[in-house]
Every structure is written in structure tokens, then in C-alpha cells.
VMD Tcl script that draws the C-alpha trace (Angstrom):
set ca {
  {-64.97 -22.47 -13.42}
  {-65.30 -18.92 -12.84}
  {-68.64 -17.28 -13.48}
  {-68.88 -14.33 -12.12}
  {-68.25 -11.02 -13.06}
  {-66.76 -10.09 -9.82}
  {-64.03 -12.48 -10.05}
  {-62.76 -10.54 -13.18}
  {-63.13 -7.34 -11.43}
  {-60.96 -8.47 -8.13}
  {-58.30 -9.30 -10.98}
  {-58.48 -5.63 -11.88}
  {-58.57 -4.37 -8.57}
  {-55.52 -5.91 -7.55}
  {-53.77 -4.79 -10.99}
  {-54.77 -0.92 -9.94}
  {-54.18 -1.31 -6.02}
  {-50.46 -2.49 -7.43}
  {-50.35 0.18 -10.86}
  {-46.72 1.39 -8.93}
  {-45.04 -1.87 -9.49}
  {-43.22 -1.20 -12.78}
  {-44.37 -4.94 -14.38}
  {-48.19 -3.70 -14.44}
  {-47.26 -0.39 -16.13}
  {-49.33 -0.90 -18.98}
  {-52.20 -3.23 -18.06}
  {-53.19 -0.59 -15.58}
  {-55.51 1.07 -18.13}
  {-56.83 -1.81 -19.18}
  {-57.38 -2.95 -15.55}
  {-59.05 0.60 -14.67}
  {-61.66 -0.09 -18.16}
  {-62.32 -3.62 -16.70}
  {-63.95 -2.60 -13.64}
  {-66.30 -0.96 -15.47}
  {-67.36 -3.86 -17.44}
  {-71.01 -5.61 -17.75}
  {-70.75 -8.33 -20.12}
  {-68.30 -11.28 -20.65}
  {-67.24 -11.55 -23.70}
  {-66.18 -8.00 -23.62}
  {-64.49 -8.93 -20.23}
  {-62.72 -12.62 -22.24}
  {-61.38 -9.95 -24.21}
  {-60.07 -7.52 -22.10}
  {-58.42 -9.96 -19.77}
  {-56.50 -10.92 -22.66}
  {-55.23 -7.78 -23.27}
  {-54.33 -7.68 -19.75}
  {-52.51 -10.99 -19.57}
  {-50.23 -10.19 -21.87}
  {-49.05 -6.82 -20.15}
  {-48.58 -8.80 -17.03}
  {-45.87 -11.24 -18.06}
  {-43.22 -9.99 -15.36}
  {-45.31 -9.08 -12.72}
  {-44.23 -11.88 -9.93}
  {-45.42 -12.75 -6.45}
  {-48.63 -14.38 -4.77}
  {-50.96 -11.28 -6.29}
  {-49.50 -11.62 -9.36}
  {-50.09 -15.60 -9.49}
  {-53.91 -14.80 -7.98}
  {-54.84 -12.17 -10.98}
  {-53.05 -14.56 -13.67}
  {-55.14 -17.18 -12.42}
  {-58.51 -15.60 -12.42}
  {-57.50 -13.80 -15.80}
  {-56.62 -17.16 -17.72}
  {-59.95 -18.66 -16.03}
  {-61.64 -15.88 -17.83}
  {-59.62 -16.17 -21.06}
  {-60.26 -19.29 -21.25}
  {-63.90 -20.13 -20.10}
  {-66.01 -16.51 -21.18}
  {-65.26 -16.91 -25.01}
  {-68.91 -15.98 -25.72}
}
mol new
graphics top color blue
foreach p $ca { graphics top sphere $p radius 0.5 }
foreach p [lrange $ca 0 end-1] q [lrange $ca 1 end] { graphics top cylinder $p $q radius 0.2 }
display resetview
């Protein structure tokens, strides 16, 4: 199980370092608002937002941040 902030945030980071590839177009703003976040709940919810603007993003990245993301969905409910 994840529990670390910093897991979420390398999710994030690879959403921004990728915000060109047309399948992140929208989750890039979320992505950019997760790095700054502290505490996770606020970071369960976020990534949910994110996962579902990430639905056609393909590729071993894309798999990576999907996997932390759901991790974080699924584990940080509060």
C-alpha cells in the first residue's frame, strides 16, 4: 500500500512533464493543484478527479500514474 505523499506527487509530475500529449489535456490542472497538496484525503480526492481525465492516456507512464492514482483512490479514503 502506498503511504506516502510523494508517491501521489510523482503521479502528478509525470501527468505535467507529459501535459502535451492530447489524452492528459484536462487532468493537467488538476495534476499541477496536486503537487501542492499536504493532506490525503484531499489528495484521495483529487486523484479521482484525475483518473477519470486520464482514460486514453496509454503507454508505460500512463500505466505507472494509473497505478499509483488507483492505490491512492483506493487506500487514502480518510
Amino acid at each position: 500500500m502506498i503511504d506516502n505523499i510523494n508517491y501521489f506527487r510523482q503521479a502528478c509530475r509525470n501527468i505535467v512533464d507529459n501535459k502535451n500529449a492530447k489524452a492528459v489535456n484536462y487532468a493537467v490542472d488538476y495534476a499541477v493543484y496536486g503537487l501542492t497538496i499536504n493532506d490525503k484525503y484531499e489528495a484521495h480526492v483529487q486523484a479521482l478527479y484525475i483518473l477519470n481525465n486520464i482514460t486514453y492516456w496509454r503507454g508505460p507512464i500512463a500505466n505507472e500514474t494509473r497505478s499509483i492514482l488507483k492505490n491512492v483512490a483506493k487506500y487514502w479514503k480518510g
